[in-house]
N, C-alpha and C positions, 0 to 999 in steps of 0.2 A: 732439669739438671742437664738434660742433652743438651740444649742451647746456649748452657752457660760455659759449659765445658770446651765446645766449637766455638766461642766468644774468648774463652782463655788460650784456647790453641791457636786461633787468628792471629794473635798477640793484643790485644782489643786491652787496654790498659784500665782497668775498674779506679775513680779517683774520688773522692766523699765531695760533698758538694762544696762544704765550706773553704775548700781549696782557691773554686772559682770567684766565690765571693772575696776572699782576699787577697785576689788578683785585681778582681775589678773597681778595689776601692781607691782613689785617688784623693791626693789633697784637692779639695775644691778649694776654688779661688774666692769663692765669699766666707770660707771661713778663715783663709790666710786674711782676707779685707778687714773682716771683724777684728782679728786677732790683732792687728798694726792700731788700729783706729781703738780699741781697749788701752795695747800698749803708749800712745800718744797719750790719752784720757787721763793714766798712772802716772805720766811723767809731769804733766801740767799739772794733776793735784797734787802729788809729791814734792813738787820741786821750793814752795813756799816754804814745807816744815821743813827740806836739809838747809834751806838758804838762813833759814833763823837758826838753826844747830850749829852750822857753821861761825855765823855771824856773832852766836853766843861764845861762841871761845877766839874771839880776837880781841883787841884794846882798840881805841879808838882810832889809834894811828896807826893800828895795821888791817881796820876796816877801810878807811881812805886810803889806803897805799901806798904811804910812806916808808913803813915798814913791812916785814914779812915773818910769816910764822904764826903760834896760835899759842895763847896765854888763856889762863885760869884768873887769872887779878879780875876779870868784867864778872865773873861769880859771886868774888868774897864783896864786889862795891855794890854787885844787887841786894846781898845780905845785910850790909850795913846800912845803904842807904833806902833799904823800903822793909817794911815790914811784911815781905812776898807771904812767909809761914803763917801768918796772921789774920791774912786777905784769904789766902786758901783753905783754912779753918772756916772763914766767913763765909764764902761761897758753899762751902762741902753743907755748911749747918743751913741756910738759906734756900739751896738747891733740893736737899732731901727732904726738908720739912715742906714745903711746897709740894713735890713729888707725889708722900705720902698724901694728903690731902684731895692730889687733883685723880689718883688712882683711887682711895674710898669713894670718892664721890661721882667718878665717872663710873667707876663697876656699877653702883646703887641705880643710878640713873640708865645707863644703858640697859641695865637688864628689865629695869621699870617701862623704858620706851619699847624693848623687844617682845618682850612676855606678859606683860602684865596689859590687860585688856579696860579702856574706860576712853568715857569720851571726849577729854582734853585731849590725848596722848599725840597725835598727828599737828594740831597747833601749836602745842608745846614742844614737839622734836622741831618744828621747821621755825619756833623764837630762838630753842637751842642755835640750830643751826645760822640762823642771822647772824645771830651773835661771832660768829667767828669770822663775818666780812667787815665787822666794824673797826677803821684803822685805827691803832693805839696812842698816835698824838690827838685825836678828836678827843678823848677821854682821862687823857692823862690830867690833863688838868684838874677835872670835877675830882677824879682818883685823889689828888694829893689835896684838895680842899677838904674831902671828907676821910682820910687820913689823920691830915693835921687834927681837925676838929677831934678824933677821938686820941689825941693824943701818941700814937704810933708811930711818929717820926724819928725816937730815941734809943728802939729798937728793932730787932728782927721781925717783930710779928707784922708790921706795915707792909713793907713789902714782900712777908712770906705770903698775905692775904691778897694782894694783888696781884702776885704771880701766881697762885692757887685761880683767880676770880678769870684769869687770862687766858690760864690754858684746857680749864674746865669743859668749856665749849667743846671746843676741838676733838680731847680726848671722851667726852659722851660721844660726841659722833663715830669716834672707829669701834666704841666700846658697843655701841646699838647695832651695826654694822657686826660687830665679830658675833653677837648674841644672836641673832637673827639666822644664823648660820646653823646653830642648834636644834637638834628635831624636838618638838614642843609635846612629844608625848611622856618628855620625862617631867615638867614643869604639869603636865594632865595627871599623871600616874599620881607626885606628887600632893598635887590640890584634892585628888580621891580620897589620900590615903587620911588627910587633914592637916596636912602640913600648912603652917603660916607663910606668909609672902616675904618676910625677912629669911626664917628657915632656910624656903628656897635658893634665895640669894645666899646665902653664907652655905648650905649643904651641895648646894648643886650648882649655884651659877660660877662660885665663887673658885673652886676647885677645876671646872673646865675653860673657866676664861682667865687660868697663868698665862698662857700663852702670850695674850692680848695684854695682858698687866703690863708683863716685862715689856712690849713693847711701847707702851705708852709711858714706861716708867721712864725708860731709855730715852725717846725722843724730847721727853718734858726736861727731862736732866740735862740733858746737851743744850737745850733751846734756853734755858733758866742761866745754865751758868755762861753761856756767851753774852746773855745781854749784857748792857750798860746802862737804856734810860733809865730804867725801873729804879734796877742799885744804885744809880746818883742822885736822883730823886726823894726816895723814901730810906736809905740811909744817911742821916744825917750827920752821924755819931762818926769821927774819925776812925775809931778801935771795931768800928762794926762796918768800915767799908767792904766791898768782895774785890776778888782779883783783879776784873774787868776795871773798875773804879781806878783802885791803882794802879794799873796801866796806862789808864788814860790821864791821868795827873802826874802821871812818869815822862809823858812826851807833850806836857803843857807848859812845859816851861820855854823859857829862851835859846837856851840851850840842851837838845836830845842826844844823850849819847844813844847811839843806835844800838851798840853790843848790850848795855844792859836791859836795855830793852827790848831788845831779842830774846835776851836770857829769860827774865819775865816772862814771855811769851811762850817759850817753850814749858816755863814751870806750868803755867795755864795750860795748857795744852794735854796732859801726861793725866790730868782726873777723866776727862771724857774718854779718853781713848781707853784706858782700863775699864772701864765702865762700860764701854761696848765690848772688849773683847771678852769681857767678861759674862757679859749676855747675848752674845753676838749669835750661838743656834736658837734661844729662846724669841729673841727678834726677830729672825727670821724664818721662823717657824707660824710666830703670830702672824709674819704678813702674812704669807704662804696660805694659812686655814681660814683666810677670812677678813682681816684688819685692811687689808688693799682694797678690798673689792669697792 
């Protein structure tokens, strides 16, 4: 007390420490660097969807610059002349029906390669995993000969099955990878108690690998509805084309107007993006515990 006292009569200024640390803290210049080099990264991927937003409310001749100002008419001529509402039905039914499929089958499967103990399991993860270096015009052929052959060319189920057969691979592999992450004394505890190997999977795997779903559901969904070969391919059926299809039949002609097909563009564009934002902590959560690694 005596010294503190002779400390306060010196005039000796008593100051808490966290003073000095937020004194000492300074912008550092690698995170200003980072910060520019993000900001640059936002402007280059953003800059394609305002240039078609844009692009979507002008006429043709006031995309060429003839004229000036911004009109609604490239709207009502993508209405009339494509059946935009129609194709996006077609993708949405195409896209989720696949979806579901390559998520049952990759859950069943990864939690089979992670948990379930026998002696194929390490040949059969590393055909799994082949299988996802094989590029898709080597195969698309055989795909659409045995296709046709069952008849599946005149509807949805052809290329729902081939896109389900695509992205299967892939998603076992983050699905075995996310399972593997799991402490195995619950799948022991389990197997004690007498629990079945399906049980397990639907009581226990099926419940702690949401994480890993959403994100496989998410990537497959994005991946599915951008394609083009598959849907020009295996839908043959005009009324059963997807968006991508007619899009690309919107600028095969002689003549592209570019606004409507901009506007197009944009309408394709507005199902993924909800569809992420709408699982966008679920996704990133699955990387996060595991699906990266």
């Amino acid at each position: 007390m005596t010294e503190i006292s002779h400390g306060l009569a010196g005039g000796v200024s008593l100051q808490s420490p966290d003073a000095g640390v937020h004194r000492q803290r300074r912008i550092r210049p690698a995170r200003v660097l980072m910060f520019l080099i993000m900001a640059v990264v936002a402007v280059v991927m953003l800059y394609p969807f305002f240039y078609m937003l844009h692009a979507s409310f002008q006429t043709q001749a006031q995309y060429q610059g003839t004229k000036s100002g911004l009109s609604l008419s490239t709207w009502s001529q993508l209405f009339h002349s494509q059946p935009i509402l129609r194709e996006l039905l077609n993708s949405m039914i195409v896209s989720t029906a696949s979806v579901v499929i390559v998520v049952v089958v990759a859950t069943a499967g990864g939690f089979a390669f992670a948990k379930i103990r026998y002696r194929a399991r390490k040949p059969a993860f590393l055909l799994v995993v082949a299988c996802m270096f094989v590029p898709l015009p080597s195969i698309v052929i055989p795909e659409y000969i045995n296709v046709s052959k069952l008849n599946l060319l005149d509807g949805y189920l052809g290329a729902i099955i081939v896109y389900a057969a695509l992205g299967i691979p892939f998603a076992i592999f983050l699905m075995t990878t996310y399972f593997r992450g799991l402490p195995d004394e619950l799948i022991e505890a389990a197997s004690m108690d007498g629990v079945s190997v399906w049980q397990m999977w639907w009581r226990i795997g099926v419940p702690l690998a949401k994480p890993a779903m959403f994100t496989v559901a998410v990537l497959q969904f994005i991946q599915i509805w951008n394609d083009l070969l598959v849907a020009l391919l295996f839908l043959q059926n005009l009324n059963e084309r997807t968006v991508t299809v007619g899009l690309a039949l919107l600028s095969s002609g002689r003549v592209t107007s570019v606004p409507i097909l901009m506007a197009g563009s944009v309408m394709s564009v507005i199902p993924p993006i909800i569809v992420y934002l709408l699982f966008q902590k679920h996704l990133v959560r699955g990387i996060t515990l595991g699906v990266g690694k």
